[in-house]
C-alpha positions as CSV (number, residue, x, y, z in Angstrom):
1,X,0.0,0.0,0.0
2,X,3.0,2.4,0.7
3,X,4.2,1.7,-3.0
4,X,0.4,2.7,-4.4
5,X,1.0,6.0,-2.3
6,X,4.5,6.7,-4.2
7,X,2.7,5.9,-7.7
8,X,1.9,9.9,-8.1
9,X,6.4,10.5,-7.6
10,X,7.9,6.8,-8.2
11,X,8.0,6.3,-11.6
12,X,10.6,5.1,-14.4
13,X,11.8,6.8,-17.9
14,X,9.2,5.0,-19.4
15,X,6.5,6.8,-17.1
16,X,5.8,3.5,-15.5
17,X,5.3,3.1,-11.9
18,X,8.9,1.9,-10.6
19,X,6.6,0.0,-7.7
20,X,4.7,-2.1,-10.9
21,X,8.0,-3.0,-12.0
22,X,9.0,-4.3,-8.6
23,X,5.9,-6.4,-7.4
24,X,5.7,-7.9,-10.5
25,X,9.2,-8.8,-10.2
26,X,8.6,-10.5,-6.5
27,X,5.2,-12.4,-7.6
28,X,7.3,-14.2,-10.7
29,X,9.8,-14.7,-7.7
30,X,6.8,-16.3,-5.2
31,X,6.0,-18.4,-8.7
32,X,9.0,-19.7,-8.9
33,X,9.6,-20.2,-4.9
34,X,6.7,-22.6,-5.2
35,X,7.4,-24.0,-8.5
36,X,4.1,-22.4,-10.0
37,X,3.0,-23.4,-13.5
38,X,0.7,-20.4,-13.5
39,X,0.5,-18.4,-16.8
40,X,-0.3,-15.1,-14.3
41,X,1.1,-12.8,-12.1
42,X,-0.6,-11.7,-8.7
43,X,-0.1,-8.1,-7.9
44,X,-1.7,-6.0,-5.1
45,X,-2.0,-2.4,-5.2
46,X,-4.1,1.1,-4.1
47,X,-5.1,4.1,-5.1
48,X,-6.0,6.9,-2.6
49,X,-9.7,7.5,-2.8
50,X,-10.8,10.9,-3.5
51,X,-14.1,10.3,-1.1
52,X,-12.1,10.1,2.4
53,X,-8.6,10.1,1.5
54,X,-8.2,6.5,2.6
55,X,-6.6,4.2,1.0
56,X,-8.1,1.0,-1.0
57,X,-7.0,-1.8,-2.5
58,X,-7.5,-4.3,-5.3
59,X,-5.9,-7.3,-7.2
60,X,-4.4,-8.0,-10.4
61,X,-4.0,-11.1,-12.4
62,X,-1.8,-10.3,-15.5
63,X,-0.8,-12.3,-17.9
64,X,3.0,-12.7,-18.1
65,X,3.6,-12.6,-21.2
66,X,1.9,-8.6,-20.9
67,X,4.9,-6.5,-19.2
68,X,4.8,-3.3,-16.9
69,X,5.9,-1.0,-20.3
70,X,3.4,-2.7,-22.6
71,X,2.1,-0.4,-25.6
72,X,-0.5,-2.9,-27.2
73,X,-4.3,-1.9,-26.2
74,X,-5.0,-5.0,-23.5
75,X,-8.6,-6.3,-22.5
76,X,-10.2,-5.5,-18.6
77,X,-12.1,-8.0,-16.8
78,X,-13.2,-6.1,-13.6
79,X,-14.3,-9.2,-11.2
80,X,-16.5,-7.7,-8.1
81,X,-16.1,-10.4,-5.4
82,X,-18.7,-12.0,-3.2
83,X,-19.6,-11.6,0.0
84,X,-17.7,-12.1,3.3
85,X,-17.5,-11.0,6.4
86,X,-14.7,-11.5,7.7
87,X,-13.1,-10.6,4.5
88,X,-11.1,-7.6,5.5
89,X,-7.9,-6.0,3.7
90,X,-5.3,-8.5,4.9
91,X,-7.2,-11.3,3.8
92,X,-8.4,-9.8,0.8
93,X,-4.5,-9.3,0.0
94,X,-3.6,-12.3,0.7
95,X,-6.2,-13.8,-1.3
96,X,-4.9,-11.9,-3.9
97,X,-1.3,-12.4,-3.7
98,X,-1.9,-16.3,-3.9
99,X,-5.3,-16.8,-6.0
100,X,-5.9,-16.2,-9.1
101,X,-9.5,-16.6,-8.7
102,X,-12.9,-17.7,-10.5
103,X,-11.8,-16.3,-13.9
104,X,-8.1,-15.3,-15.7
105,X,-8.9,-15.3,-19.3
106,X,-5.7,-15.1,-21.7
107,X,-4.1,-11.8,-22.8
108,X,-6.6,-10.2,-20.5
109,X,-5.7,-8.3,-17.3
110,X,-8.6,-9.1,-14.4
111,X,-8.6,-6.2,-11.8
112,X,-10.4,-7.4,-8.2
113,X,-11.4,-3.8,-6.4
114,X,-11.4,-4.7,-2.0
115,X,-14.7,-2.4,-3.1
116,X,-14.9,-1.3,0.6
117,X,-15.7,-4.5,2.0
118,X,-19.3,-6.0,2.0
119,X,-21.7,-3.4,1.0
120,X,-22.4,-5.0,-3.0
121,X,-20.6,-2.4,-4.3
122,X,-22.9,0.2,-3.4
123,X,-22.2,3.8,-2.8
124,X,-18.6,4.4,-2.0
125,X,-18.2,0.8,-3.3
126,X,-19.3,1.6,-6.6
127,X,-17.1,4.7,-6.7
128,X,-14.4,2.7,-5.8
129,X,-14.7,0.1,-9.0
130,X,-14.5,3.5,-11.2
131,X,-11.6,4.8,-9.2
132,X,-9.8,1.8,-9.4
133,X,-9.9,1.1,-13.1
134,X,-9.0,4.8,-13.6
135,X,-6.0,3.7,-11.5
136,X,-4.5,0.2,-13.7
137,X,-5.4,2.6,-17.0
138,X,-2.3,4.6,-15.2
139,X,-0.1,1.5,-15.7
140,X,-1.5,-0.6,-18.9
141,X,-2.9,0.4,-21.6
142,X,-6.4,-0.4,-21.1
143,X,-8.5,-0.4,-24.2
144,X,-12.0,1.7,-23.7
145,X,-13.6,-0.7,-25.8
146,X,-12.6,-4.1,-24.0
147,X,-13.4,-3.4,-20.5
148,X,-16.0,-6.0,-19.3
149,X,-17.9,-6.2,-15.7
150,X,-18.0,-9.3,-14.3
151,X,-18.8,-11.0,-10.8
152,X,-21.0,-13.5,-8.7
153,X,-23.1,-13.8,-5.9
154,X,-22.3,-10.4,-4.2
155,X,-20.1,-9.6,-6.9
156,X,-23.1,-10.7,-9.5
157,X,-25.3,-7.8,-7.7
158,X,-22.9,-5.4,-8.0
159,X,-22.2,-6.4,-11.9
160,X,-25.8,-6.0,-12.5
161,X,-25.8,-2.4,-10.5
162,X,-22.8,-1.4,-12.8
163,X,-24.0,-2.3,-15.9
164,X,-27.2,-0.8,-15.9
165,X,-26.0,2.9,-14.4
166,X,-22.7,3.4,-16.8
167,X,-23.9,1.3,-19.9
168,X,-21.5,2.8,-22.3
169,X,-18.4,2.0,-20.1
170,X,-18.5,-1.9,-21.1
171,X,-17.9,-4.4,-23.9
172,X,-20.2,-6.7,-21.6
173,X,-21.6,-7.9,-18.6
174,X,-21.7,-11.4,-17.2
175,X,-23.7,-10.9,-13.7
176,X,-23.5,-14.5,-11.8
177,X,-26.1,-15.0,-9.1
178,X,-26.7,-12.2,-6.4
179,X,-29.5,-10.2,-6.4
180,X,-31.3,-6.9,-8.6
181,X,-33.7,-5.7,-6.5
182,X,-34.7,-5.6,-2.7
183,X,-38.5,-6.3,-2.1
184,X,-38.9,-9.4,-4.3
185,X,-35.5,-10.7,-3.1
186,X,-35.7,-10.4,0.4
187,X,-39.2,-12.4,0.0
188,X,-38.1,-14.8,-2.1
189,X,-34.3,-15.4,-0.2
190,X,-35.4,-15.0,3.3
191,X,-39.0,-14.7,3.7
192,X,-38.8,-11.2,4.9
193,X,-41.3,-8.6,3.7
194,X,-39.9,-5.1,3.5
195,X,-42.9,-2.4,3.5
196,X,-41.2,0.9,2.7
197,X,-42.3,4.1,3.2
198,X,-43.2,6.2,0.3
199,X,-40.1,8.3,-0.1
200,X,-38.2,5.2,0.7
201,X,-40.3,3.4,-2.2
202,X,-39.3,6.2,-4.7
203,X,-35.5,5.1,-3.6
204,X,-35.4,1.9,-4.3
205,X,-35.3,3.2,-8.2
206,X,-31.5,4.1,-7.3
207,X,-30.4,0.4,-6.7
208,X,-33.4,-1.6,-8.5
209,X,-31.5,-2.9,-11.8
210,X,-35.5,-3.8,-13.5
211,X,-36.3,-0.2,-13.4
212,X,-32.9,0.5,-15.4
213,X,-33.4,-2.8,-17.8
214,X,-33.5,-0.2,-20.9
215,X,-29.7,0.3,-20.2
216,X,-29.6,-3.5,-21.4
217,X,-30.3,-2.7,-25.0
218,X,-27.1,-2.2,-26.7
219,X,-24.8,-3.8,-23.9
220,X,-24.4,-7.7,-24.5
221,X,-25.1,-8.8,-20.9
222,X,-24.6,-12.5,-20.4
223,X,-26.3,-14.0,-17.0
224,X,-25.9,-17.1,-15.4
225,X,-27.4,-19.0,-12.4
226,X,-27.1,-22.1,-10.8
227,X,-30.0,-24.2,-11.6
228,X,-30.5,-25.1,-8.1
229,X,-29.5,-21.5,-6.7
230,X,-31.8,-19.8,-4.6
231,X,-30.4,-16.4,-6.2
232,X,-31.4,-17.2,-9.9
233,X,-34.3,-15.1,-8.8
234,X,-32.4,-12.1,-9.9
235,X,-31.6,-13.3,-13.5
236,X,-34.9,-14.6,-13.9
237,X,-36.4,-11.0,-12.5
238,X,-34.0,-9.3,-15.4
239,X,-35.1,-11.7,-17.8
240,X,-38.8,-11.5,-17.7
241,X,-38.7,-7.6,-17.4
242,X,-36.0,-7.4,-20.3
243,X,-38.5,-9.9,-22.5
244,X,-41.0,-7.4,-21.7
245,X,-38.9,-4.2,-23.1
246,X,-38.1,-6.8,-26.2
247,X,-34.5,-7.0,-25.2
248,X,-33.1,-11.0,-25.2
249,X,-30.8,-11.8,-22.4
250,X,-28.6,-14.7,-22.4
251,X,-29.3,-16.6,-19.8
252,X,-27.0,-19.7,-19.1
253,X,-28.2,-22.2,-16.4
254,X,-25.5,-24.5,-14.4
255,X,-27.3,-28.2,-14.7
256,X,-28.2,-29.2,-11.0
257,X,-25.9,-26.8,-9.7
258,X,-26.4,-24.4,-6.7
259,X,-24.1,-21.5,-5.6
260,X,-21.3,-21.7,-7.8
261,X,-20.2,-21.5,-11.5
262,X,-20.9,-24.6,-13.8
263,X,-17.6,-25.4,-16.0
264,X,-19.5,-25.6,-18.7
265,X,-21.1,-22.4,-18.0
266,X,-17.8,-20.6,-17.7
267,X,-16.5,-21.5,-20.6
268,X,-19.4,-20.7,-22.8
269,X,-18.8,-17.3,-21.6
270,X,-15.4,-17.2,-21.7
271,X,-15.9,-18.0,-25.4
272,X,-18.2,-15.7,-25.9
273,X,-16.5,-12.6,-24.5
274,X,-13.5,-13.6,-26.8
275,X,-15.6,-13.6,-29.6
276,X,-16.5,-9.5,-28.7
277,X,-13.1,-9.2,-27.9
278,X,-11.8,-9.8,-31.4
279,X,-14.9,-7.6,-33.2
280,X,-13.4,-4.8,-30.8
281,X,-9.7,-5.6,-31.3
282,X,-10.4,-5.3,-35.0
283,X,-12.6,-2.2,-34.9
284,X,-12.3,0.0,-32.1
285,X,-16.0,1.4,-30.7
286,X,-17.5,3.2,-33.3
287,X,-20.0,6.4,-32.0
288,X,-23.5,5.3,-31.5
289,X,-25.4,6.0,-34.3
290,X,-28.4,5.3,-31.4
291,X,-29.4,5.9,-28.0
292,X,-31.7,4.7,-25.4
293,X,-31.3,6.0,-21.9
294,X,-33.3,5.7,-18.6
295,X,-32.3,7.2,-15.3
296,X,-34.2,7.8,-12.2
297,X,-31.3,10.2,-11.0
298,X,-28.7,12.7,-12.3
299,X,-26.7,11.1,-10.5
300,X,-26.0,8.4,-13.7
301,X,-26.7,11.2,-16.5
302,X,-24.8,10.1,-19.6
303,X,-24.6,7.6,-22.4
304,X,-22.1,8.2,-24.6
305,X,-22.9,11.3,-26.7
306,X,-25.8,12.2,-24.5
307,X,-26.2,13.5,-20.8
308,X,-29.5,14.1,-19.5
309,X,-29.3,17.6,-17.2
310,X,-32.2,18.4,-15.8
311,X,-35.7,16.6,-14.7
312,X,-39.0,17.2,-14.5
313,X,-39.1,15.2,-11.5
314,X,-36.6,13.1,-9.5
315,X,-37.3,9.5,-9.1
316,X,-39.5,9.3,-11.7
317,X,-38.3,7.2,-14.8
318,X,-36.8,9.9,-17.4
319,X,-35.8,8.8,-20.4
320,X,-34.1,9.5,-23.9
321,X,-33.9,8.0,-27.4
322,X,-31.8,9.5,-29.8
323,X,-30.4,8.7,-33.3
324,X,-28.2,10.2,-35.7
325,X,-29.9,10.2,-38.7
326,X,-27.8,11.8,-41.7
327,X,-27.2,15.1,-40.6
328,X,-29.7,15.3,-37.9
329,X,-30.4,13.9,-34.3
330,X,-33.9,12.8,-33.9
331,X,-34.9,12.4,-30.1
332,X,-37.8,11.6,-28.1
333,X,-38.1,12.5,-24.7
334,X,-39.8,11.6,-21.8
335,X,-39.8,13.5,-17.6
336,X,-36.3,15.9,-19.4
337,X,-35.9,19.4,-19.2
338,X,-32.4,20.0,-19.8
339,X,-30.1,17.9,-22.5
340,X,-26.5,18.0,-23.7
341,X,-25.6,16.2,-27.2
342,X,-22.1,16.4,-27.7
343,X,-19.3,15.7,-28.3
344,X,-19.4,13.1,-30.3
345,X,-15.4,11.3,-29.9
346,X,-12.3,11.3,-32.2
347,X,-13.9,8.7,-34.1
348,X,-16.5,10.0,-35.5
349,X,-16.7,9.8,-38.8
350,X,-20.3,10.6,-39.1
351,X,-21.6,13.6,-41.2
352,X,-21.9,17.1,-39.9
353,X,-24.6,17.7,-37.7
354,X,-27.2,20.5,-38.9
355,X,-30.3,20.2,-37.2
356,X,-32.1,18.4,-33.7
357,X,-35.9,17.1,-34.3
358,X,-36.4,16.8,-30.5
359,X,-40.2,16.3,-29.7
360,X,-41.6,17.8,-32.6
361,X,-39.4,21.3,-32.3
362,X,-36.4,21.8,-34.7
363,X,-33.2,23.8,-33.5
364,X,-30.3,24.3,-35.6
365,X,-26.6,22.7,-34.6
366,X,-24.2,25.9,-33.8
367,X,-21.2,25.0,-36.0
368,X,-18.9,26.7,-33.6
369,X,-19.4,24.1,-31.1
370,X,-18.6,20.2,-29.8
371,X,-21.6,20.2,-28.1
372,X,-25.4,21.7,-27.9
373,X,-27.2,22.4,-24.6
374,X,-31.1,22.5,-24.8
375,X,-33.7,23.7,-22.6
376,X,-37.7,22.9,-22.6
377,X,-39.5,25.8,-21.1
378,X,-43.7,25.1,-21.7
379,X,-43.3,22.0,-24.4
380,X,-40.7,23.7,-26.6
381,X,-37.1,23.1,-26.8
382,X,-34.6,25.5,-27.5
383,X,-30.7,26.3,-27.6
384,X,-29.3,27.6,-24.4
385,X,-26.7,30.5,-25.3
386,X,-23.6,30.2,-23.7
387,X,-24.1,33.0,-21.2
388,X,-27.4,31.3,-20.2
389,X,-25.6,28.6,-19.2
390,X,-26.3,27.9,-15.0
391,X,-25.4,31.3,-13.5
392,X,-23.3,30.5,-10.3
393,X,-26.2,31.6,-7.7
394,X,-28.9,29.6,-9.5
395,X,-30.4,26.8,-7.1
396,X,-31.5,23.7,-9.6
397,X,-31.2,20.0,-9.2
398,X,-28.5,19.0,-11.9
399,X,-25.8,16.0,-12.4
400,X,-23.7,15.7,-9.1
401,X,-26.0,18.1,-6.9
402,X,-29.3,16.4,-7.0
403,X,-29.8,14.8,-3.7
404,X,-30.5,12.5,-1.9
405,X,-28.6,12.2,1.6
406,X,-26.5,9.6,0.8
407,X,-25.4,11.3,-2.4
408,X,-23.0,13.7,-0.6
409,X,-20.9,10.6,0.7
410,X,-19.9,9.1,-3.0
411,X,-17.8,12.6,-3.2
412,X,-15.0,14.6,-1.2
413,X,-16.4,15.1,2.4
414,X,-15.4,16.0,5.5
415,X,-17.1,16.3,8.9
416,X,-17.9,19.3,10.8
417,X,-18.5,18.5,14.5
418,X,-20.5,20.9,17.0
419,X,-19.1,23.3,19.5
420,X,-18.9,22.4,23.0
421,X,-21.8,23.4,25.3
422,X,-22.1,23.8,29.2
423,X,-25.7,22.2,29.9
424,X,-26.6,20.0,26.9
425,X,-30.3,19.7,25.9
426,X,-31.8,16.5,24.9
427,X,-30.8,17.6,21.0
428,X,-27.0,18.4,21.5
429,X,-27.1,14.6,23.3
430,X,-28.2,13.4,20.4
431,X,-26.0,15.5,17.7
432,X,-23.1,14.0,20.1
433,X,-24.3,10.5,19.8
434,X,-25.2,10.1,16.0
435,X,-21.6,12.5,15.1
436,X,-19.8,9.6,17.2
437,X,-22.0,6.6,15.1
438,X,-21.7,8.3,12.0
439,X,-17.5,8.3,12.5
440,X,-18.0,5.1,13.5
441,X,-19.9,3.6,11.4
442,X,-17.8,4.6,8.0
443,X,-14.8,3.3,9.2
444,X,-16.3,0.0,10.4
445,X,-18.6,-0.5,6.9
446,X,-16.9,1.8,4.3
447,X,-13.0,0.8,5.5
448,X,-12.1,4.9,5.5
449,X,-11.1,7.4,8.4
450,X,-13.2,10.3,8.6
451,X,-12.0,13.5,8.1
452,X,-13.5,15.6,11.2
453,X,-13.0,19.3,11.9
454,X,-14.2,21.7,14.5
455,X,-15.6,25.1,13.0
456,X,-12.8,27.3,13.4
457,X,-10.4,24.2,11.6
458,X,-12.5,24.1,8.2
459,X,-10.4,25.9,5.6
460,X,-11.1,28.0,2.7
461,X,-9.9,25.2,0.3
462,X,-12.2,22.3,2.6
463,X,-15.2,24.6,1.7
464,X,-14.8,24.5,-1.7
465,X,-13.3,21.3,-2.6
466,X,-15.7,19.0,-0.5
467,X,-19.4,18.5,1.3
468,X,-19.4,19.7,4.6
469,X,-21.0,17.4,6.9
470,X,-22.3,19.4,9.3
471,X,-23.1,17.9,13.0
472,X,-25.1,20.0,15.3
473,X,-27.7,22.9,15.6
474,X,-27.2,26.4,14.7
475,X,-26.2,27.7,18.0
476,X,-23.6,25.4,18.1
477,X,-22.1,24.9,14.7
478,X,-21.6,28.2,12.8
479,X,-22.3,26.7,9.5
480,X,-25.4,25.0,10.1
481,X,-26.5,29.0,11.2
482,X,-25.3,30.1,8.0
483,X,-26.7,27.8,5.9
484,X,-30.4,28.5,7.6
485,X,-30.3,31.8,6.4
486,X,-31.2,30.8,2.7
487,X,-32.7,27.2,3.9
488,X,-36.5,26.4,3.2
489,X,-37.4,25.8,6.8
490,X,-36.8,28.1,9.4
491,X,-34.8,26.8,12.9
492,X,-33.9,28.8,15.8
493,X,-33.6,27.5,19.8
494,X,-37.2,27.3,20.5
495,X,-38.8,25.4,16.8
496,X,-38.3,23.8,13.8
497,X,-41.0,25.4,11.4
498,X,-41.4,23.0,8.2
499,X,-44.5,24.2,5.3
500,X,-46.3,25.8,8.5
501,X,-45.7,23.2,10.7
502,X,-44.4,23.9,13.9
503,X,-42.1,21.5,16.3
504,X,-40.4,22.1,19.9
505,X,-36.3,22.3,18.9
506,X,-35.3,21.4,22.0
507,X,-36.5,17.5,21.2
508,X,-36.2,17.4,17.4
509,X,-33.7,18.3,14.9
510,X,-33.3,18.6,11.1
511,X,-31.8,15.9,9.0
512,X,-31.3,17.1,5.5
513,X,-28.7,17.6,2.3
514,X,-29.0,21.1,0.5
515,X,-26.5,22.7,-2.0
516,X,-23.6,24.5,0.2
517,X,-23.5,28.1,0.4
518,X,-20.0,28.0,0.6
519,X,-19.1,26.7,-3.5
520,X,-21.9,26.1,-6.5
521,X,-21.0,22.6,-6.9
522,X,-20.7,21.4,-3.1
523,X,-23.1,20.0,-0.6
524,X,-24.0,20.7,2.4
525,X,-25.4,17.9,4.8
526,X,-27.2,18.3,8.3
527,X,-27.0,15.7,11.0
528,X,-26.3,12.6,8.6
529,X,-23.9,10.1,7.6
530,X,-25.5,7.1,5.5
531,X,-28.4,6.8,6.1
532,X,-28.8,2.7,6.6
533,X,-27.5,1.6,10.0
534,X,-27.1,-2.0,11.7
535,X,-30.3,-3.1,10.5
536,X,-29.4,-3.2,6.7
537,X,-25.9,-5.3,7.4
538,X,-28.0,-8.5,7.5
539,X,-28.2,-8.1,4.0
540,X,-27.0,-6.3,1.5
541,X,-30.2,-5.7,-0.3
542,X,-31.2,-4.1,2.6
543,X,-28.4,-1.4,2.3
544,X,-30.6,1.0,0.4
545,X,-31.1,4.7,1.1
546,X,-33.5,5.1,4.7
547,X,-33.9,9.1,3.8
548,X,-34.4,11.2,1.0
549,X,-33.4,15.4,1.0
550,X,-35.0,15.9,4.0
551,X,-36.5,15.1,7.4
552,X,-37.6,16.2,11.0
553,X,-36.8,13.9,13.6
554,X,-37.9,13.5,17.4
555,X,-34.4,13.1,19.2
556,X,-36.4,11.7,22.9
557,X,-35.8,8.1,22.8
558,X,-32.7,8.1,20.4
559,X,-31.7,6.2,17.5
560,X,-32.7,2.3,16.4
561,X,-31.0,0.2,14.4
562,X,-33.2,1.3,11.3
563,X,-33.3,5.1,11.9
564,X,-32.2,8.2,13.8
565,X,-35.1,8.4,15.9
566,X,-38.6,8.7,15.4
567,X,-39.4,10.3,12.0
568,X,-41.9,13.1,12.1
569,X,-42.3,14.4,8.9
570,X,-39.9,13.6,5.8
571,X,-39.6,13.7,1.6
572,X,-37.4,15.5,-1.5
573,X,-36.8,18.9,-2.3
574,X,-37.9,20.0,-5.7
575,X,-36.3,20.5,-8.7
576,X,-35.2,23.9,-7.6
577,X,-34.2,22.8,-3.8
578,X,-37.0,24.5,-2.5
């Protein structure tokens, strides 16, 4: 891990990594230690993650014939692993310094992210995969266009996840078992019912791969299930609802087979992927004459030559189908307000662009530019001029400042903690006790330090480089009073006043994220770390957001496994944070 940290200042004439060099050098050594016949070597490594500043690591099997100063474009397996948990960093490094694991196909490089732990690649997990394959492209040369996501059981949820929310990042997908969704699984795994609330129900869009099965259509996504595996419920779940959008899926079945791969199986999939390999290897990824893009979220916005900026409503399925026709884009659109188009890649070799049909209205390309930004305003789409273009103190929901809660903890963060006070009320008890869980509670299930500051300690740069996480009320944290001066609800010492409804301070306090006063592209986040607690670790289908932009909650009897204390009144901010 100390050599990942010298990657940034260690490095050869070549611009390679000197520490590559060197643990590749010691895992041939290892292989010839124990007299290996293996065609690989096992390599650990980190990158520093840009969420907490901790460091995270992942695996690499590489071929040895593929060397630390290789020029050819190589092929990516990403393999998410499954679930364990008791399957911390120093066995996950060991495991990785003396397995090469469930797949090593030949001439391709497999990268295993740690992906914080057991969480199914959720959240920080799933920031973690991107950061990590940003992270061997610094060493290899990855090719864009052979870079496959792959795992099983845990892993196989997370694959699913992945594919769906960044569809133009992959040659394929082969999801293995795991899950897709939460209600249907937790029924059908353990006989639990799951009754969400209605703000939690519009949630379960942001992890619920059926709702994002439109994603499918140009990505070849190859499934596969034990036949005697509890968890083929989530392939079949994908399968009926992609037969319904009239999108196949291969599905390959393991022949009285339960939790593991069949051999058959495997290779019918290794073959396959070779097969896309070779059509990519030959002809790098064209640009997509044709898009089709759902999202529930800006939070996953683009598709290639398209990124969706601005809803009509959040958690509502939004969704975009584009093609370039000739010199034209034709699109149809569905819950959009605000769209980019552009830029369409180096290899393009696609006509000029003159005109977008979009709905019915026709605007004409600007020539002078990569790109076109359009607005609807009352059914009609237009061009947005450049100096239209988000002025700094507009308030809208838009791609990386869209909510909810647990939004602010897949970017730079830090905490903020309260002042001291000489005769706490029953609310500064609680701020102490959920600022302590909260710290806590990241290091034990996202494998990170926080990064906690008193008021006077947060710097100018901290302010505009991260989301302050900001622990307290507003007599005793300075921010928190700063950022109620533009806030929709009003808080002083005596009540918490929320669309005309009134409630006693002293026993409740505000939970919510809102865009930070302090820089236009930073949060700000009251009271909250993630919000799934103990509860949800049963299960990782359970780890799903517990509260949206917003809530009130009664601080007398504490927090639960489940939530913060008793909920009074919660929901979203709309699209213009208000």
């Amino acid at each position: 891990l100390q050599r990942a940290e010298a990657v940034r200042t260690s490095t050869s004439s070549s611009g390679k990594p000197n520490w590559l060099k060197l643990e590749m050098a010691e895992a041939e050594a290892r292989d010839e230690k124990k007299n290996s016949q293996s065609t690989s070597t096992l390599i650990v490594g980190g990158f520093r993650s840009a969420i907490d500043g901790s460091v995270q690591p992942y695996g690499l099997v590489v071929p040895k014939s593929i060397q630390p100063d290789a020029t050819k474009p190589l092929r990516l397996d990403v393999w998410l692993h499954g679930r364990g948990e008791r399957n911390l960093e120093v066995q996950f490094l060991h495991q990785r310094l003396h397995q090469v694991g469930e797949i090593s196909p030949q001439g391709t490089i497999v990268l295993h992210p740690f992906g914080r732990y057991s969480n199914a690649f959720k959240f920080a997990g799933e920031i973690d995969i991107l950061e990590a394959i940003a992270h061997v492209k610094t060493m290899f040369p990855i090719d864009d266009a052979q870079i496959n996501i792959r795992g099983f059981s845990m892993g196989g949820a997370g694959c699913w996840q992945m594919a769906v929310h960044y569809p133009d990042m992959w040659m394929a997908a082969t999801p293995g078992a795991g899950f897709c969704e939460t209600r249907q699984f937790l029924s059908s795994f353990q006989q639990e019912e799951f009754l969400p609330t209605d703000y939690q129900e519009s949630m379960l869009h942001w992890y619920d791969c059926p709702d994002w099965g439109n994603n499918l259509r140009y990505l070849p996504t190859l499934a596969y299930s034990g036949e005697l595996d509890k968890q083929k419920q989530a392939a079949d779940l994908m399968e009926q609802t992609l037969k319904q959008l009239g999108i196949p899926l291969v599905h390959l079945i393991g022949p009285q087979t339960a939790h593991q791969i069949h051999p058959d199986a495997k290779s019918e999939i290794e073959t396959r992927l070779e097969r896309l390999s070779q059509q990519a290897s030959t002809a790098h990824r064209s640009v997509p004459q044709k898009i089709d893009f759902t999202t529930y979220t800006l939070r996953y916005h683009r598709n290639h030559w398209l990124s969706m900026e601005g809803l009509e409503h959040h958690w509502k399925e939004a969704r975009v189908q584009a093609e370039r026709d000739g010199d034209q884009i034709v699109a149809k659109t569905q819950n959009v307000t605000r769209l980019t188009l552009g830029p369409f890649g180096k290899t393009d070799n696609g006509p000029q662009i003159k005109t977008i049909s979009i709905d019915g209205n026709r605007v004409p390309w600007n020539k002078s530019v990569p790109s076109m930004k359009l607005i609807k305003i009352d059914a009609k789409w237009s061009a947005i001029e450049a100096t239209e273009v988000d002025e700094p103190n507009s308030l809208r929901k838009r791609p990386g400042l869209q909510g909810p809660i647990d939004d602010a903890f897949m970017t730079p963060f830090i905490f903020v903690r309260p002042d001291e006070v000489q005769s706490p009320l029953a609310v500064d008890r609680w701020v102490a006790s959920e600022f302590a869980h909260a710290t806590m509670q990241w290091r034990s299930h996202f494998r990170g330090d926080v990064i906690a500051k008193s008021s006077n300690e947060v710097t100018p740069d901290d302010m505009a480089s991260k989301n302050l996480v900001l622990f307290g009320t507003p007599k005793t944290n300075p921010f928190i009073a700063k950022v109620m001066e533009n806030f929709p609800f009003v808080w002083n010492e005596s009540v918490i006043t929320v669309q005309g409804n009134k409630h006693p301070s002293p026993s409740a306090a505000i939970v919510a994220i809102y865009p930070s006063p302090f820089a236009n592209d930073r949060y700000v986040v009251i009271n909250s770390g993630f919000t799934f607690r103990e509860y949800a670790y049963l299960n990782n289908a359970r780890q799903i957001p517990m509260l949206p932009d917003w809530a009130i909650v009664d601080v007398t009897d504490g927090a639960t496994s489940q939530l913060p204390g008793r909920i009074i009144s919660a929901g979203f901010f709309d699209e213009s944070w208000k």
